[in-house]
C-alpha positions, 0 to 999 in steps of 0.5 A, a space after each residue: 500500500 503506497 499509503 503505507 510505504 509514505 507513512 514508514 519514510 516519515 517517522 524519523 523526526 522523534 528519532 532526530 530529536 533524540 539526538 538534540 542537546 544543548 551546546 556550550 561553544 561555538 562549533 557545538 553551537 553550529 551543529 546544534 542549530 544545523 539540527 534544529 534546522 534539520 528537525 524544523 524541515 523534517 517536521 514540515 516535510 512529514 507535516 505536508 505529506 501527513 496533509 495530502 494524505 489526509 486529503 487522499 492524495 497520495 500521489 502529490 504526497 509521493 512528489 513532496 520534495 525536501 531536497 531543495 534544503 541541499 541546493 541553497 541557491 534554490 531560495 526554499 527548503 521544500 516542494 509541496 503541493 496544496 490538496 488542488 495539485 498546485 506547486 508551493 515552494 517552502 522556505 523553513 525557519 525553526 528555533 527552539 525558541 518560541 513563535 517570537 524569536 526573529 530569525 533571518 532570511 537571506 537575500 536570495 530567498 526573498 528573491 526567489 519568495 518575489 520571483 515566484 509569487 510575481 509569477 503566480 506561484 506560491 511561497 510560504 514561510 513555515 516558522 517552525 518554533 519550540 523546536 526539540 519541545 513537546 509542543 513544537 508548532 509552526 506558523 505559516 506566513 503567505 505574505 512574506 512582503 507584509 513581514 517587517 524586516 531589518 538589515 542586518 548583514 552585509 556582503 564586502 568583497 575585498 580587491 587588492 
């Protein structure tokens, strides 16, 4: 049953949260918020096949890609669908924090976020929050021109 088979590929996130401890230097610090990240994305990708599954479409459910988190000139973690066949490109923000701490988002994934909503398309931002807690939730921001953002981060290219 291909139901079935979908539901075995999605269960590992309780198994990545296992692995998750707090860091007390800075290298430590960086792989623990590489797997809050990871968790985040597992969360959502099991999240949006548990979705299609729920509406009986098991098809789109098999198409959910979240090796778009691999190539970060895509602009977006995960390929999903709606319950109506549409494409919707997912870019993934996760703390272990709640719902209100800020996060970043970079230039390129507000490009691609313009890119792809100036084309018809659609583009969300699945904040996930209390990452590693029990009550790990995720809101979801479709507007992504309404959110207030800050510059804070600048590119200097050096020539000698």
């Amino acid at each position: 049953d291909e139901k079935e088979k979908i539901s075995h590929s999605i269960s590992s996130y309780d198994k990545l949260k296992k692995k998750l401890k707090a860091p007390c230097d800075f290298e430590t610090w960086n792989k623990y918020m590489k797997l809050i990240g990871d968790l985040g994305e597992k969360f959502v990708y099991e999240r949006e096949i548990k979705k299609l599954l729920d509406a009986d479409k098991s098809d789109l459910a098999e198409l959910v890609d979240a090796d778009k988190a691999m190539d970060h000139n895509n602009g977006y973690d995960i390929l999903s669908y709606t319950v109506d066949g549409d494409e919707l490109h997912i870019e993934v923000k996760s703390t272990p924090g709640p719902l209100d701490t800020p996060f970043y988002i970079s230039q390129n994934e507000l490009n691609k976020a313009k890119l792809i909503t100036d084309k018809g398309g659609l583009y969300e931002i699945h904040r996930v929050y209390n990452v590693g807690k029990d009550n790990i939730s995720v809101k979801i921001y479709t507007d992504i021109n309404s959110l207030v953002k800050e510059a804070v981060l600048y590119k200097v290219n050096v020539s000698e």
